[in-house]
ChimeraX commands (.cxc) that place a marker at each C-alpha (Angstrom):
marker #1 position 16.70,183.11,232.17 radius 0.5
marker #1 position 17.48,184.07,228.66 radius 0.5
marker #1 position 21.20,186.13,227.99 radius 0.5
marker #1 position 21.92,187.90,225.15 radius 0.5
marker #1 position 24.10,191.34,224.43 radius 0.5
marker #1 position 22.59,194.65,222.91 radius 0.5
marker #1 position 25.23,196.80,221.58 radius 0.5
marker #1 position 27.53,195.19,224.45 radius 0.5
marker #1 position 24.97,195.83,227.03 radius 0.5
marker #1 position 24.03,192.46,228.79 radius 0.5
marker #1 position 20.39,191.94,229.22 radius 0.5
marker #1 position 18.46,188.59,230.90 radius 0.5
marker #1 position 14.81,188.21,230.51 radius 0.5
marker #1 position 13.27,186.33,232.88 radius 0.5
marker #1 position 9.50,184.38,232.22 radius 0.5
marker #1 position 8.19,184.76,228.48 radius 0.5
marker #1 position 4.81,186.49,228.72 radius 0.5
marker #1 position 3.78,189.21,226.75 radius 0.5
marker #1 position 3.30,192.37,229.34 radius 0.5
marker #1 position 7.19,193.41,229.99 radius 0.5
marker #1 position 9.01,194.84,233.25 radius 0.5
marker #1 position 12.35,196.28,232.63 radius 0.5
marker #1 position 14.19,196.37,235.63 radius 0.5
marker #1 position 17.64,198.82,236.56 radius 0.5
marker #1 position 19.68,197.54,239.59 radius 0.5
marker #1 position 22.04,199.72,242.04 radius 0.5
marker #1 position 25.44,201.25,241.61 radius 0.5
marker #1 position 27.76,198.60,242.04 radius 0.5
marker #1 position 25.43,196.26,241.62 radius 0.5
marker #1 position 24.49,193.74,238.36 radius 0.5
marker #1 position 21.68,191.99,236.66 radius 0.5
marker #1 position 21.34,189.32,239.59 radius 0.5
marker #1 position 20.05,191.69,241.84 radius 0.5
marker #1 position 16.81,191.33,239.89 radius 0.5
marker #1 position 17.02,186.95,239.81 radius 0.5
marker #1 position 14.69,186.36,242.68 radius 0.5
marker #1 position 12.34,188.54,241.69 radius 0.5
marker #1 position 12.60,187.89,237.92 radius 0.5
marker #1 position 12.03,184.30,238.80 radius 0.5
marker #1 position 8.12,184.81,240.23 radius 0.5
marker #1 position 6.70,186.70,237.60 radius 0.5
marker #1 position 3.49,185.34,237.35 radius 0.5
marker #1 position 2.22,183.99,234.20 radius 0.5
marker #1 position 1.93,186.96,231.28 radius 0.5
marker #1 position 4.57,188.87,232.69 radius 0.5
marker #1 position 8.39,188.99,231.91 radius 0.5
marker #1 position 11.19,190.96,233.32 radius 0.5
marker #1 position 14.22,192.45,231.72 radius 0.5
marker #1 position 17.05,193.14,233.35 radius 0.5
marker #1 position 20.85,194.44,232.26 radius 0.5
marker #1 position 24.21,195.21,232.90 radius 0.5
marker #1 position 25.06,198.87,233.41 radius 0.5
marker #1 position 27.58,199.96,231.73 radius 0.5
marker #1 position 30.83,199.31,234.07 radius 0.5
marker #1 position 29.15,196.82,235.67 radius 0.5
marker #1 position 28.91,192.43,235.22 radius 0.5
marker #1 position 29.43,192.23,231.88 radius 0.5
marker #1 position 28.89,194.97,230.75 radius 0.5
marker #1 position 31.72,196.60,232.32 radius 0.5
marker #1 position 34.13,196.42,229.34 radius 0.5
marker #1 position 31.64,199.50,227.56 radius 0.5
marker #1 position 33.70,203.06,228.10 radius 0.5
marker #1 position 32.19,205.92,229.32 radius 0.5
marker #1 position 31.34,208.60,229.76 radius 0.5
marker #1 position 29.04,207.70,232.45 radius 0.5
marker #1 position 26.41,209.05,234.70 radius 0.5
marker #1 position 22.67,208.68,234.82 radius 0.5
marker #1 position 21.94,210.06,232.06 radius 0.5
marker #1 position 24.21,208.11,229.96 radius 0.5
marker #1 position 22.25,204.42,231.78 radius 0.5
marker #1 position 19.15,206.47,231.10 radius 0.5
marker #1 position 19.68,206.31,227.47 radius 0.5
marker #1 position 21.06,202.73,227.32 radius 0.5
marker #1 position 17.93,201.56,229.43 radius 0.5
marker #1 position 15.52,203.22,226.94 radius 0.5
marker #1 position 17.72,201.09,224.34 radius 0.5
marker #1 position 17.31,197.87,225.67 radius 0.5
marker #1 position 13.68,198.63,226.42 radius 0.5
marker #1 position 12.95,199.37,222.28 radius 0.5
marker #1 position 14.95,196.37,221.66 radius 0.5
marker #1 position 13.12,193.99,223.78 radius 0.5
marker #1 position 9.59,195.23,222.92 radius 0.5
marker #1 position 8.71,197.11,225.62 radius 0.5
marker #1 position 5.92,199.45,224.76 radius 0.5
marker #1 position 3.89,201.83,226.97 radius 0.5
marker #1 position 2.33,199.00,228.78 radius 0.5
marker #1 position 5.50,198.33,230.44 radius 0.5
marker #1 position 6.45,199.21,234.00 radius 0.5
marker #1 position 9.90,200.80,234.36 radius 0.5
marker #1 position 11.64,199.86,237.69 radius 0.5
marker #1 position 14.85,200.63,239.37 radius 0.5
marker #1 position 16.58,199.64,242.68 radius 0.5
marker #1 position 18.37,202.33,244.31 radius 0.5
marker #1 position 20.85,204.43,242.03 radius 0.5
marker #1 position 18.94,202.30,238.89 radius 0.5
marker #1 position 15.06,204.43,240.87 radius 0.5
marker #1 position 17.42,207.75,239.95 radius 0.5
marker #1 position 18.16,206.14,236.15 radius 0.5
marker #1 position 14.59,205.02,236.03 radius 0.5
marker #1 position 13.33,208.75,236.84 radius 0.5
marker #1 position 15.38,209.82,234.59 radius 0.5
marker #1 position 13.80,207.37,232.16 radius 0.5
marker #1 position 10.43,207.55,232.76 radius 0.5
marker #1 position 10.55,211.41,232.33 radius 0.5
marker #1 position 11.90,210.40,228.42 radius 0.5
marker #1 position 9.18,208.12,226.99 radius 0.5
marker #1 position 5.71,206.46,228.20 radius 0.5
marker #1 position 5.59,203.48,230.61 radius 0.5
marker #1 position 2.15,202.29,232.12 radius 0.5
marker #1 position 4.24,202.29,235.80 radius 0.5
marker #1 position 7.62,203.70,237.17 radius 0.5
marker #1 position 8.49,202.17,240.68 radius 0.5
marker #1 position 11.02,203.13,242.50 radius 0.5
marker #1 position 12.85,200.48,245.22 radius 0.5
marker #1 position 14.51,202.46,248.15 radius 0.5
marker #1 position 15.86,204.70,245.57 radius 0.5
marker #1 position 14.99,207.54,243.01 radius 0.5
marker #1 position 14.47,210.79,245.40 radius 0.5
marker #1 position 16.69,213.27,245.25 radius 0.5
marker #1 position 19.44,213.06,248.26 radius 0.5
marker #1 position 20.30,216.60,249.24 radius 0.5
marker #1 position 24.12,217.44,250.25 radius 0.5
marker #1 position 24.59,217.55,254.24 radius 0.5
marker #1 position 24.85,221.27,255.13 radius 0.5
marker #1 position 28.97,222.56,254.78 radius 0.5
marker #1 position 29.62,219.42,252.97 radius 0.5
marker #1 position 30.97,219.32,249.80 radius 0.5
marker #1 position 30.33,216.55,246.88 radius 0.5
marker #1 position 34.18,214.85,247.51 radius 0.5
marker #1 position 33.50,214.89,251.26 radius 0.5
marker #1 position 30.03,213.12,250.61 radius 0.5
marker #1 position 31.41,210.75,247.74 radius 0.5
marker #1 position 33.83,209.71,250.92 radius 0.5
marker #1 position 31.33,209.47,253.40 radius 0.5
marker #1 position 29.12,207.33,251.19 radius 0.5
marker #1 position 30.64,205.35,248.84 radius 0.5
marker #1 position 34.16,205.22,251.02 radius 0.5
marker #1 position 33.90,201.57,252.01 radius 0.5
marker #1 position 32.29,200.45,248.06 radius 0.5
marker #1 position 34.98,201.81,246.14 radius 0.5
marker #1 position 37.47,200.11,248.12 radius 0.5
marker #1 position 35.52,197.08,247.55 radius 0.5
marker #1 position 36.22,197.31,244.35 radius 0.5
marker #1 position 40.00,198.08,244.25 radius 0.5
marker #1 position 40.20,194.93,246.52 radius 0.5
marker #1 position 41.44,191.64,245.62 radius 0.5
marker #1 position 40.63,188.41,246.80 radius 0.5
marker #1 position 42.37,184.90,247.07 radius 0.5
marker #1 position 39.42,182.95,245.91 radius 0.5
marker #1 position 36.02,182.49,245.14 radius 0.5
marker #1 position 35.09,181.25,249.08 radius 0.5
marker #1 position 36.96,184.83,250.24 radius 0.5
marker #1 position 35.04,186.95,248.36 radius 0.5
marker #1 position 31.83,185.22,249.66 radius 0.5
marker #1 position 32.89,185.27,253.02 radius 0.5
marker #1 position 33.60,188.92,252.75 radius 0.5
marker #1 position 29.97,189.55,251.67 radius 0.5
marker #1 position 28.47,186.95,254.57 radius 0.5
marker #1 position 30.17,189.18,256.99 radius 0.5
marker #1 position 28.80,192.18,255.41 radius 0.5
marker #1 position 26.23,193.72,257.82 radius 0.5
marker #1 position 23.22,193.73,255.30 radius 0.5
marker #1 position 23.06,189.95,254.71 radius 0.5
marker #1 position 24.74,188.85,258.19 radius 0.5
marker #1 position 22.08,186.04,259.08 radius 0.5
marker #1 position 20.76,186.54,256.00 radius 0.5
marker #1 position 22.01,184.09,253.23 radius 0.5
marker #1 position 20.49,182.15,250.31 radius 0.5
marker #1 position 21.35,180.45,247.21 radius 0.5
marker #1 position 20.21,183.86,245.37 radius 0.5
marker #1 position 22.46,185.89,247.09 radius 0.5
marker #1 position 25.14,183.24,246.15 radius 0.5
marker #1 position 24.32,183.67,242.74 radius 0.5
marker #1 position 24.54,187.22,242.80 radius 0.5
marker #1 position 27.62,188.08,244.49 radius 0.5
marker #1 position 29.25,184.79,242.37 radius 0.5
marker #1 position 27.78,186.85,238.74 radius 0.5
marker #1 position 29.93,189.65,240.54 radius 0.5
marker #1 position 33.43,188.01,240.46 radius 0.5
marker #1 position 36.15,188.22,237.89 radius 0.5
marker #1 position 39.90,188.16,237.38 radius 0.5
marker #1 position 42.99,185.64,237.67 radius 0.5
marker #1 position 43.05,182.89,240.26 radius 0.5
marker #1 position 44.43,184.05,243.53 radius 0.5
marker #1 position 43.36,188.57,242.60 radius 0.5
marker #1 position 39.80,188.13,241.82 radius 0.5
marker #1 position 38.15,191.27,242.28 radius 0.5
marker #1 position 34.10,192.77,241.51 radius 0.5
marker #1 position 33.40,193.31,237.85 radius 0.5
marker #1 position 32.41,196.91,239.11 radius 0.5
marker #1 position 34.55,199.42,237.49 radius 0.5
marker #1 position 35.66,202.02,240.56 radius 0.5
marker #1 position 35.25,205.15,238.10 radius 0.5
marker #1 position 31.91,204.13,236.81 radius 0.5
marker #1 position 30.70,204.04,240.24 radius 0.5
marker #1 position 32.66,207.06,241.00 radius 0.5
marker #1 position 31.28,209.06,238.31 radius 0.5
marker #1 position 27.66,207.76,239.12 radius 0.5
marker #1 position 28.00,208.79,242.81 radius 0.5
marker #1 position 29.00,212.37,241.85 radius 0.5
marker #1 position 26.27,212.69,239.50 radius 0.5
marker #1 position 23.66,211.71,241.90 radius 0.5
marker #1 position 24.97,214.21,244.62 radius 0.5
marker #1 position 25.31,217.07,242.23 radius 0.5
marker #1 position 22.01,216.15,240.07 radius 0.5
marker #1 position 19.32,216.48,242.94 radius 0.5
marker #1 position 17.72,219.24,240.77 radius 0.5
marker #1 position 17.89,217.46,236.94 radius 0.5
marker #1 position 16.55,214.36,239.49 radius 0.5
marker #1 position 13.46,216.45,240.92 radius 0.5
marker #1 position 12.44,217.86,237.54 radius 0.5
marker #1 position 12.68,214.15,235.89 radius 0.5
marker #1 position 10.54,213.09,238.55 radius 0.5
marker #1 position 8.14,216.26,237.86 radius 0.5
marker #1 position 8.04,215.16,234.51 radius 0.5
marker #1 position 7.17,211.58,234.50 radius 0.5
marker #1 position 3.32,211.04,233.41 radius 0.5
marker #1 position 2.67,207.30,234.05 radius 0.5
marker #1 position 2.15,206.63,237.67 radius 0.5
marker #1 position 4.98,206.68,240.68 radius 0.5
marker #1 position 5.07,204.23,243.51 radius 0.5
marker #1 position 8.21,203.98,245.63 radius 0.5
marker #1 position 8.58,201.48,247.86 radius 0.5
marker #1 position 10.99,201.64,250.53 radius 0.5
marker #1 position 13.08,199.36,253.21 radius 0.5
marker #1 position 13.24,201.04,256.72 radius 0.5
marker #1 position 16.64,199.53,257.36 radius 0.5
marker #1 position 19.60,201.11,255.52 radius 0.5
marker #1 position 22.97,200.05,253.78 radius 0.5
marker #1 position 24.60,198.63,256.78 radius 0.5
marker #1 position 20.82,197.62,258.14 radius 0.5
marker #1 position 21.21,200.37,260.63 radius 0.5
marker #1 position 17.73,201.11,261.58 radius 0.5
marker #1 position 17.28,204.10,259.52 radius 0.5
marker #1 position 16.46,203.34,255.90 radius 0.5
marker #1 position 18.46,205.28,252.74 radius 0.5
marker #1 position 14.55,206.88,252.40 radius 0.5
marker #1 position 13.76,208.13,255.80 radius 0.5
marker #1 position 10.49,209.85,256.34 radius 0.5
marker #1 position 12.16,213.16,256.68 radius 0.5
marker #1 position 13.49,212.60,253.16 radius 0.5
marker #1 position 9.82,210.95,251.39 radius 0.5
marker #1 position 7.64,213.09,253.44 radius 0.5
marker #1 position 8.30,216.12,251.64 radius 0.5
marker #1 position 8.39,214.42,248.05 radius 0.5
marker #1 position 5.03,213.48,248.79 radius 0.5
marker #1 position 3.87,217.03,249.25 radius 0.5
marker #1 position 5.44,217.73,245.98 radius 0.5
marker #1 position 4.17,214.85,244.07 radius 0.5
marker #1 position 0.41,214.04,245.17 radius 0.5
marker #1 position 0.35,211.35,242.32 radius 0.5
marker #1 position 3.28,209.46,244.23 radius 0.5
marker #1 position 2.25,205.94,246.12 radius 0.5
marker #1 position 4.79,205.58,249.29 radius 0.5
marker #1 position 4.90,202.35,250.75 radius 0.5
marker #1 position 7.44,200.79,253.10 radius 0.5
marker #1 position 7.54,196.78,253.00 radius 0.5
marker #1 position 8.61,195.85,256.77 radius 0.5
marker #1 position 11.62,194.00,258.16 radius 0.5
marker #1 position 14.35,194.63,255.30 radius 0.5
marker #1 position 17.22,196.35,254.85 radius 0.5
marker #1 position 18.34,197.83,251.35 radius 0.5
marker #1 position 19.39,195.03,249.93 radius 0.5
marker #1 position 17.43,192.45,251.67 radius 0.5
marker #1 position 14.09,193.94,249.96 radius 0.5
marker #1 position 15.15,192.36,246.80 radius 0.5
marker #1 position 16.04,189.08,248.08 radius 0.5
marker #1 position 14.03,187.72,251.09 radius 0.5
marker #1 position 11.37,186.18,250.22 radius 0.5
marker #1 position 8.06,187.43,251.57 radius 0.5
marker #1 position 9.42,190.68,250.14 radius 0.5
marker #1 position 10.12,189.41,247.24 radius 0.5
marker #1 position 6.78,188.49,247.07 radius 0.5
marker #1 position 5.79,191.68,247.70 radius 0.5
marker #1 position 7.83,193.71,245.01 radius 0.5
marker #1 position 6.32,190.91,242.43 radius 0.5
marker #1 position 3.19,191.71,243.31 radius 0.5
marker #1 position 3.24,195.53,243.16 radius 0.5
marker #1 position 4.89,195.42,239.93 radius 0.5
marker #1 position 2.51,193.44,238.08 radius 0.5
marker #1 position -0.83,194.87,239.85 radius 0.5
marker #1 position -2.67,197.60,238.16 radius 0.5
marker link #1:1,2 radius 0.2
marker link #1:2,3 radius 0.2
marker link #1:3,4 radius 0.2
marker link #1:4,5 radius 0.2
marker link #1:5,6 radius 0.2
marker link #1:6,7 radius 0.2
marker link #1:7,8 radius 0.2
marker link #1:8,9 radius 0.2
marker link #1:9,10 radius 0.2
marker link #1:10,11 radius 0.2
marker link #1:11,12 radius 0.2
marker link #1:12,13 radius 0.2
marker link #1:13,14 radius 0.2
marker link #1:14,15 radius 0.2
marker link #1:15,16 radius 0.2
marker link #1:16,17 radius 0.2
marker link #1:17,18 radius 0.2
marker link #1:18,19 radius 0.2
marker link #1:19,20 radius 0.2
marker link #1:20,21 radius 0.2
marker link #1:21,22 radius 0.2
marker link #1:22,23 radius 0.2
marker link #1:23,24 radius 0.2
marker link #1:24,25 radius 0.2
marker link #1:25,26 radius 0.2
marker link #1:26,27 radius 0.2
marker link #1:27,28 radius 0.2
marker link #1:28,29 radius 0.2
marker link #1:29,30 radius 0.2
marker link #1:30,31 radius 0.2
marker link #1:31,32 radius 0.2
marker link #1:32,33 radius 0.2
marker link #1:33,34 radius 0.2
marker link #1:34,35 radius 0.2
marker link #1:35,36 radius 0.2
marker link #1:36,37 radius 0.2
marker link #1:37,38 radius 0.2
marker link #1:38,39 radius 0.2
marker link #1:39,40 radius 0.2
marker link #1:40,41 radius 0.2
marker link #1:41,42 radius 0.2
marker link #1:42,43 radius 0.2
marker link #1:43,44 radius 0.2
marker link #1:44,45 radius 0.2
marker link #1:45,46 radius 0.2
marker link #1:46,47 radius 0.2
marker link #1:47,48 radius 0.2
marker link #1:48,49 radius 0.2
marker link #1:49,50 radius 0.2
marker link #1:50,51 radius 0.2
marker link #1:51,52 radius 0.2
marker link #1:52,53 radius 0.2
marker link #1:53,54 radius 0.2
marker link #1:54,55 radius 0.2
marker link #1:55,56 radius 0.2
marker link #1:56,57 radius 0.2
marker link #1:57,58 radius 0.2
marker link #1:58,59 radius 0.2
marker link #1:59,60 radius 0.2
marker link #1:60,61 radius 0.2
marker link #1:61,62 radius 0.2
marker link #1:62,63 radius 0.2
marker link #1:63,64 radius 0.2
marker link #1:64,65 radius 0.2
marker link #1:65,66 radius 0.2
marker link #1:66,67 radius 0.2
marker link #1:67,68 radius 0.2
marker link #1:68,69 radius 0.2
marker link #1:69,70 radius 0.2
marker link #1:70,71 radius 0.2
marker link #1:71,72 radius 0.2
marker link #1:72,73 radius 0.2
marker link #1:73,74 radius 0.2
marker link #1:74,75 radius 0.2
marker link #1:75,76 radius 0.2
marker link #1:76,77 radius 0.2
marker link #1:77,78 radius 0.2
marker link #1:78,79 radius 0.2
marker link #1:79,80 radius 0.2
marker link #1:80,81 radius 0.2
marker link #1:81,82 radius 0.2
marker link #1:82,83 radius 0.2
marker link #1:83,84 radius 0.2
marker link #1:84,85 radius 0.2
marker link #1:85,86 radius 0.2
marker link #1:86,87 radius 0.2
marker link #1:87,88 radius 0.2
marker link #1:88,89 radius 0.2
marker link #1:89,90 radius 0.2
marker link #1:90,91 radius 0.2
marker link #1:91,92 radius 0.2
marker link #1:92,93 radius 0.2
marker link #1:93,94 radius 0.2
marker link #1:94,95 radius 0.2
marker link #1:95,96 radius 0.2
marker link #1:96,97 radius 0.2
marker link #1:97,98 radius 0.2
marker link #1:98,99 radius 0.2
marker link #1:99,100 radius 0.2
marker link #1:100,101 radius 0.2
marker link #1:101,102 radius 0.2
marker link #1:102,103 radius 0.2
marker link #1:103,104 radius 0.2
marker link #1:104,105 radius 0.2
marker link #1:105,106 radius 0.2
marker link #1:106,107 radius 0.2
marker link #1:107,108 radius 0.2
marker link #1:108,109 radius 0.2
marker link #1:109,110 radius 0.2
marker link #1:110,111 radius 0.2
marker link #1:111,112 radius 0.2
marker link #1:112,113 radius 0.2
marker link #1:113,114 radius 0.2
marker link #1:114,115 radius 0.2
marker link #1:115,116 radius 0.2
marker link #1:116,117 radius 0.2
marker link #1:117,118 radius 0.2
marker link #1:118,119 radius 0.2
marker link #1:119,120 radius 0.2
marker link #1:120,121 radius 0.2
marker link #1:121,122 radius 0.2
marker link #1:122,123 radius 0.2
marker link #1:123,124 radius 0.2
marker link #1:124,125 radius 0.2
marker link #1:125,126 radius 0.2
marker link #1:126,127 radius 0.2
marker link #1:127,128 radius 0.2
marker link #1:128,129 radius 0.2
marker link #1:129,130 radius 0.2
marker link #1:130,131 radius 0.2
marker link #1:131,132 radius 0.2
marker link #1:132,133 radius 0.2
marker link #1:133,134 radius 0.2
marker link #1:134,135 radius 0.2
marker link #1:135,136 radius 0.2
marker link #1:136,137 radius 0.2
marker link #1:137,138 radius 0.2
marker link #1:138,139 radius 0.2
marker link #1:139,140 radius 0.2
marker link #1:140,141 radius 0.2
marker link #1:141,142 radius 0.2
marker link #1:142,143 radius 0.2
marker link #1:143,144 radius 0.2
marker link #1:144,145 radius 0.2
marker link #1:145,146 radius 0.2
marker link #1:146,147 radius 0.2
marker link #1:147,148 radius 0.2
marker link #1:148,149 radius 0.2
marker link #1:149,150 radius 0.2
marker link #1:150,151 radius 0.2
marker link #1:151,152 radius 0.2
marker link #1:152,153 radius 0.2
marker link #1:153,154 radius 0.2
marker link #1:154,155 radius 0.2
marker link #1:155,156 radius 0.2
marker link #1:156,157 radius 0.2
marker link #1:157,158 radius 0.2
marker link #1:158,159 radius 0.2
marker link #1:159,160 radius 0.2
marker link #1:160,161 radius 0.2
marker link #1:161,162 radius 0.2
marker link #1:162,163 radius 0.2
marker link #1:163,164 radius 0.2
marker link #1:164,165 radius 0.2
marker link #1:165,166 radius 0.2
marker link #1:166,167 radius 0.2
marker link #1:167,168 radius 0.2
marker link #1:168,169 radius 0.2
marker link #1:169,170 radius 0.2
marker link #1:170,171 radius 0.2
marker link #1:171,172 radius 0.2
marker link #1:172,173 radius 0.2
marker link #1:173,174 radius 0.2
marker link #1:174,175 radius 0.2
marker link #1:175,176 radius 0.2
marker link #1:176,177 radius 0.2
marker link #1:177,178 radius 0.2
marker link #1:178,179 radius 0.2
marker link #1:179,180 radius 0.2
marker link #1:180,181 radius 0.2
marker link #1:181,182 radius 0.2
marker link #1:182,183 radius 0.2
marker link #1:183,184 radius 0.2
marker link #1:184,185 radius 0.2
marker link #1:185,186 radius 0.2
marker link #1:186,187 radius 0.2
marker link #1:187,188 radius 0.2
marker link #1:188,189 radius 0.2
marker link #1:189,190 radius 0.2
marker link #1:190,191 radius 0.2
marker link #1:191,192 radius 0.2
marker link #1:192,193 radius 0.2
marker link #1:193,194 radius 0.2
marker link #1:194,195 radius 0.2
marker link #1:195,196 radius 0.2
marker link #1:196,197 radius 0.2
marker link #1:197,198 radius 0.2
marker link #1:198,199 radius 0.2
marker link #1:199,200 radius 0.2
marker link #1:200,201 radius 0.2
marker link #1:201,202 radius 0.2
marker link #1:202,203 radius 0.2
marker link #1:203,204 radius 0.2
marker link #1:204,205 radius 0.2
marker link #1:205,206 radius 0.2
marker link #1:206,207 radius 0.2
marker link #1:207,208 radius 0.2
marker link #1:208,209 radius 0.2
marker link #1:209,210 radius 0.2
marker link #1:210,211 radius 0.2
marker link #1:211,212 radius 0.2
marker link #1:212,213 radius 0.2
marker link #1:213,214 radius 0.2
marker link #1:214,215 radius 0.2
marker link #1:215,216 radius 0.2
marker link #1:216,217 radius 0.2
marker link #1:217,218 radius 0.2
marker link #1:218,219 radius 0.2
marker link #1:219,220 radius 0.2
marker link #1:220,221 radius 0.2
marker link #1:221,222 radius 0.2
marker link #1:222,223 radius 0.2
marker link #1:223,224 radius 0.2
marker link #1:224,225 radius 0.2
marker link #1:225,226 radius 0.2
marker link #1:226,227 radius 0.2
marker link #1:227,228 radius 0.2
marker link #1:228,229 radius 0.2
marker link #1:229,230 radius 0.2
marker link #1:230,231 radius 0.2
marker link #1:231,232 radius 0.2
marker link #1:232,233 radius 0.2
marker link #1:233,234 radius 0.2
marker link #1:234,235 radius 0.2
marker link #1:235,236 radius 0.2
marker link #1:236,237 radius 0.2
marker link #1:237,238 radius 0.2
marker link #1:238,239 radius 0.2
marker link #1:239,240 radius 0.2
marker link #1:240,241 radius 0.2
marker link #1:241,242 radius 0.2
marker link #1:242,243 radius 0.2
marker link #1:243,244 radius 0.2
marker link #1:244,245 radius 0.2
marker link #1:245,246 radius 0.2
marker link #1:246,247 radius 0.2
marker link #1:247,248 radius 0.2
marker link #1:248,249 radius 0.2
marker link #1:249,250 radius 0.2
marker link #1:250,251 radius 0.2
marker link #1:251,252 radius 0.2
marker link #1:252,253 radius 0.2
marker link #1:253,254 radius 0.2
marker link #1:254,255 radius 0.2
marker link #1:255,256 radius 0.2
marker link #1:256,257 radius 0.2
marker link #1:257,258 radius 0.2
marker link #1:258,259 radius 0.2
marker link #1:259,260 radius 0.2
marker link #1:260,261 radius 0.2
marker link #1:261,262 radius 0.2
marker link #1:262,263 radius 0.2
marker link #1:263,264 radius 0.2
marker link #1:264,265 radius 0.2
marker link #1:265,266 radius 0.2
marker link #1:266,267 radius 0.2
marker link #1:267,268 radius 0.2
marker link #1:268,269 radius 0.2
marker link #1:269,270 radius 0.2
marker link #1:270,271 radius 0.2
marker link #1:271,272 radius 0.2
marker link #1:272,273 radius 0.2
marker link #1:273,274 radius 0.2
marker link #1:274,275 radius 0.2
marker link #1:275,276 radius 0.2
marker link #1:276,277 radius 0.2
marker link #1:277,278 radius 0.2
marker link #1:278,279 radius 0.2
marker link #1:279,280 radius 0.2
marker link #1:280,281 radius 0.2
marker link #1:281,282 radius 0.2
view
């Protein structure tokens, strides 16, 4: 893994061949989401991933935020690392919104989309501070939390429902990438009003999100988990929610990679495989 910092944005590439992914990870996520899968690129490819802004270390850059703000700073990083139209643009979750915003902006041979990048409609009678609670409640306190040491804060994500009996040195990595602060009040690098801000936007911007998605000319394939957040058995992209999408873009490839959960689909290992495969096929 190579680090370096592009106008304060922190990118890692991961493998050294010549045909590029660049890779945009969730909402209070950070780079290491993308490790395992950066890590088995097969020879020729390479993956770039970065910091959001308000997020790992990147976090000190100010706002304004929102996606289209990361929509611009991805298209950044991707003329600074060489990524030309033979590239595939990729996002996990909130980063499948940023990279439909993306691809709809400039040429990439593929835009996939990990559990993440339709539009997510308001509940009926429910307004966007009401959702913002609902869905991002339990995250933003995350982040206004503090913790003793660096064992608590792992603890705290080995209970979490999503990797409960599901651990490895990668998740580790990532949730250890996450942690700053003074001994004894270490906290997530996330900053609560990026992820604030980014959570509105998504909730109010179903419509800017649908027309990006309209507009984007290289290929679509989304690729979904069937377990959700919490791994509650229905996935952030239930078929109720693609089915539709798929009426509206024919050119879209839906395909749901079995027994994961939201977060899991970027860490376990057969799908790991999986993901690594679909990105660097066709």
């Amino acid at each position: 893994m190579r680090i370096e910092d592009v106008d304060g944005l922190r990118i890692a590439t991961f493998g050294a061949g010549p045909r590029m992914i660049v890779a945009v990870h969730g909402i209070t996520a950070s780079l290491m989401a993308w490790a395992a899968v950066g890590r088995r690129m097969p020879d020729g490819w390479s993956l770039v991933a970065m910091d959001l802004r308000g997020r790992g270390h990147s976090a000190g850059l100010p706002g304004p935020y929102g996606l289209d703000r990361h929509a611009e700073d991805v298209l950044r990083v991707a003329e600074h690392v060489g990524a030309g139209p033979d590239a595939v643009l990729t996002g996990h979750s909130m980063g499948g919104y940023v990279a439909a915003l993306a691809g709809a902006r400039r040429k990439f041979a593929r835009v996939v989309l990990i559990d993440g990048g339709l539009p997510l409609p308001l509940p009926p009678g429910m307004d966007p501070d009401e959702a913002m609670t609902a869905s991002l409640g339990p995250a933003l306190a995350r982040l206004r939390q503090t913790f003793p040491s660096e064992e608590a804060y792992l603890d705290f994500f080995r209970a979490h429902p999503a990797f409960a009996g599901f651990w490895s040195a990668e998740v580790e990595e990532y949730v250890r990438y996450d942690l700053t602060g003074p001994p004894g009040a270490l906290r997530s690098r996330a900053v609560p009003e990026a992820v604030a801000a980014d959570g509105r936007w998504v909730l109010l911007g179903a419509a800017r999100l649908g027309e990006a998605l309209q507009a984007v000319e290289a290929p679509l394939h989304l690729l979904r988990a069937p377990r959700g957040l919490l791994n509650q058995d229905v996935g952030m992209l239930p078929d109720a929610l693609t089915v539709p999408w798929l009426a509206r873009l024919p050119g879209l490839k839906d395909e749901v990679v079995p027994d994961c959960n939201h977060y899991t689909i970027l860490f376990d290992e057969r799908c790991v495989a999986t993901l690594a495969e679909r990105l660097t096929s066709g």
